[in-house]
C-alpha positions in Angstrom: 25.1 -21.0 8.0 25.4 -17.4 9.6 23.7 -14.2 8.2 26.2 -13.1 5.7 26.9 -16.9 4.3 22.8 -16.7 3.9 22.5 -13.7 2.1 25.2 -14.1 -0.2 23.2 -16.8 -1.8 20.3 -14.3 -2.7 20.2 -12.8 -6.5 20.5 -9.1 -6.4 17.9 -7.2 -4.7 14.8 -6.2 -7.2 11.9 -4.5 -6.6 8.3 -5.1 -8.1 5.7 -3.6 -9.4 2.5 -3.2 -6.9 -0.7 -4.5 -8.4 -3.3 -1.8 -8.7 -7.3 -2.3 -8.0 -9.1 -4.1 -10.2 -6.4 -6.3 -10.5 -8.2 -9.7 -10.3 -5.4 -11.3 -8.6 -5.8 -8.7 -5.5 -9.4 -10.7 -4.6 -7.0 -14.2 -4.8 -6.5 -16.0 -1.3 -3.2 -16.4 -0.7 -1.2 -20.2 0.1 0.3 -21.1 2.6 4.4 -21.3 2.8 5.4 -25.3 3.3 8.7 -25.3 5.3 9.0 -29.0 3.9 9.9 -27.7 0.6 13.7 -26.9 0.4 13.2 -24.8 -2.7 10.1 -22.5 -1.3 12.5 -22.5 1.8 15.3 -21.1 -0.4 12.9 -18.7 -2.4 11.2 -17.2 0.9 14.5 -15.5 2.1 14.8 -13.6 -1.4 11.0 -12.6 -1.3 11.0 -11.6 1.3 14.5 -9.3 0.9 12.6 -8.2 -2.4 9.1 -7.4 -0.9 10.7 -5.3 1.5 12.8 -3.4 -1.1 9.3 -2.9 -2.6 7.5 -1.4 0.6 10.4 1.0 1.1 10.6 2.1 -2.3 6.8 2.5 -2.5 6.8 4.3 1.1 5.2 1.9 2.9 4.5 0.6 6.3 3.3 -3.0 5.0 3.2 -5.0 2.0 1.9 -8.5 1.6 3.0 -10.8 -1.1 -0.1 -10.8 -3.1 0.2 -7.4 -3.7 3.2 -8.1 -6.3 1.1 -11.0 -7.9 2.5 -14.1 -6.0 -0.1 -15.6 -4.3 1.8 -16.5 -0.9 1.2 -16.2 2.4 3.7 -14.1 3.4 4.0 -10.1 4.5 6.4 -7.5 5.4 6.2 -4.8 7.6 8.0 -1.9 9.1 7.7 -2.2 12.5 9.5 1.1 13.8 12.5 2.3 14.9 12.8 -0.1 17.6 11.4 -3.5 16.0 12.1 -2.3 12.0 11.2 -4.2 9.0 10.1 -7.6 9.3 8.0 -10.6 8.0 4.9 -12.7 8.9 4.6 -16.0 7.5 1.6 -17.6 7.1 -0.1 -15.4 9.7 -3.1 -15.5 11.8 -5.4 -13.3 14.0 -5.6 -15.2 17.4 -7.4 -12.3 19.3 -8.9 -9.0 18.1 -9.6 -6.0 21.0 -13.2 -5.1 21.2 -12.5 -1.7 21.0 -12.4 -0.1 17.7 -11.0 3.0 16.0 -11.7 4.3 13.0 -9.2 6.3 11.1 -8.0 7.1 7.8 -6.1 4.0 5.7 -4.7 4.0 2.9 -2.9 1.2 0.5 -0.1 0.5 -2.2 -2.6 -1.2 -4.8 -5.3 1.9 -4.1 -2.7 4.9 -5.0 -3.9 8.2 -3.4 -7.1 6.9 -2.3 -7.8 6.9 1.6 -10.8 6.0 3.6 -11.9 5.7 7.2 -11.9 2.0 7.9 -13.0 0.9 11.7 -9.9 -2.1 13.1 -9.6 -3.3 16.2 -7.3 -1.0 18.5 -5.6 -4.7 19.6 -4.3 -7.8 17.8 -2.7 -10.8 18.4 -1.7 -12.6 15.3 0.6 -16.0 15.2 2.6 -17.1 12.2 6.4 -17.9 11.5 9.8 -16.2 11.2 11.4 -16.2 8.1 13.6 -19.6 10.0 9.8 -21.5 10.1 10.3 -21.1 13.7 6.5 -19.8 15.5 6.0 -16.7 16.4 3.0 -14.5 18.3 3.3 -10.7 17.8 1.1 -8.6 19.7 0.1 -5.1 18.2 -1.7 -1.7 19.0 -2.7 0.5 17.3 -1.1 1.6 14.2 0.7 -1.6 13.7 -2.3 -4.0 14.7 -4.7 -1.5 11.7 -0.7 -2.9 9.5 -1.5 -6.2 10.6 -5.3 -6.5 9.9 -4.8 -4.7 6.3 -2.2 -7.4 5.1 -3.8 -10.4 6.3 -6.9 -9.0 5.0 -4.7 -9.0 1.7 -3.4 -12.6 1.7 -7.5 -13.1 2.4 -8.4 -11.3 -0.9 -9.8 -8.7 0.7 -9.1 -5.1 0.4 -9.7 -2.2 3.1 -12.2 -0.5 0.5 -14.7 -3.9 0.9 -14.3 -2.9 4.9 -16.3 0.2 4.0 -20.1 0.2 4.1 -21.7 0.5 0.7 -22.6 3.9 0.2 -18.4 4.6 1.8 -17.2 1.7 -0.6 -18.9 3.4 -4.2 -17.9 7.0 -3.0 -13.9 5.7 -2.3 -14.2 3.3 -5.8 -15.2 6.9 -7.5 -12.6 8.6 -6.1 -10.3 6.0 -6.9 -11.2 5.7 -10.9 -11.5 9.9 -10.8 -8.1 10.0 -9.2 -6.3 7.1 -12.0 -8.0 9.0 -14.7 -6.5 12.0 -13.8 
């Protein structure tokens, strides 16, 4: 089946609404995608076509599937000009850089909030292609800090528990000020 033949089987193109913070389902582990199963097969290609709709309607550079309230473990992510959007199926960090940086981050289900969050500079991280076929993807920089803040999402962890606790109830304030605003 080539591209075309493939993505005329997909519905129309939708995209969802991003869960915001305290959303329960945000602190939810995500499960892992079974390439046995023809159906999630089939359903992977449209969520993925539809989480990626999502991220570049919401202006974002990643989006992980948990985010919109299904609990997979699947991402998307915009990797530039050169690599564009793409996907990470049931990913994993396989090496992190000892070196860290710390800068500003931000997130889709924390609107207008930012805080400075310390990631490794360097990642490795193996998964699967949207095919089920393994993949390693090696990242610096901004893209590794993309990396580390979706898989920390299909964890059920979000980049304001990577703050220290007096950072964490100064950005949760800011947060609750900013929504009641």
């Amino acid at each position: 089946m080539n591209i075309k033949q493939a993505f005329a089987k997909l519905k129309p193109v939708r995209s969802y609404e991003v869960l915001a913070h305290p959303d329960p389902r945000l602190s939810q582990k995500s499960i892992e995608i079974n390439f046995n199963s023809e159906e999630e097969k089939a359903d992977l290609d449209q969520l993925i076509v539809d989480l990626i709709e999502t991220m570049r309607k919401e202006k974002g550079a990643g989006l992980a599937a948990i985010q919109v309230g299904i609990p997979k473990r699947v991402f998307v992510y915009d990797g530039g000009d050169e690599e564009g959007e793409s996907a990470l199926i049931n990913p994993s960090i396989t090496y992190r850089s000892e070196t860290l940086l710390e800068d500003e981050e931000g997130c889709l289900s924390f609107p207008a909030l930012y805080a400075p969050v310390n990631r490794a500079e360097k990642v490795i991280a193996e998964g699967y292609d949207r095919s089920g076929r393994p993949v390693t993807v090696e990242a610096e920089g901004f893209l590794a800090r993309v990396f580390q803040h979706e898989i920390d999402h299909l964890d059920g962890v979000t980049f304001v528990e990577r703050l220290d606790e007096e950072d964490k109830k100064l950005a949760l304030r800011e947060y609750f000020d900013l929504r009641a605003s």
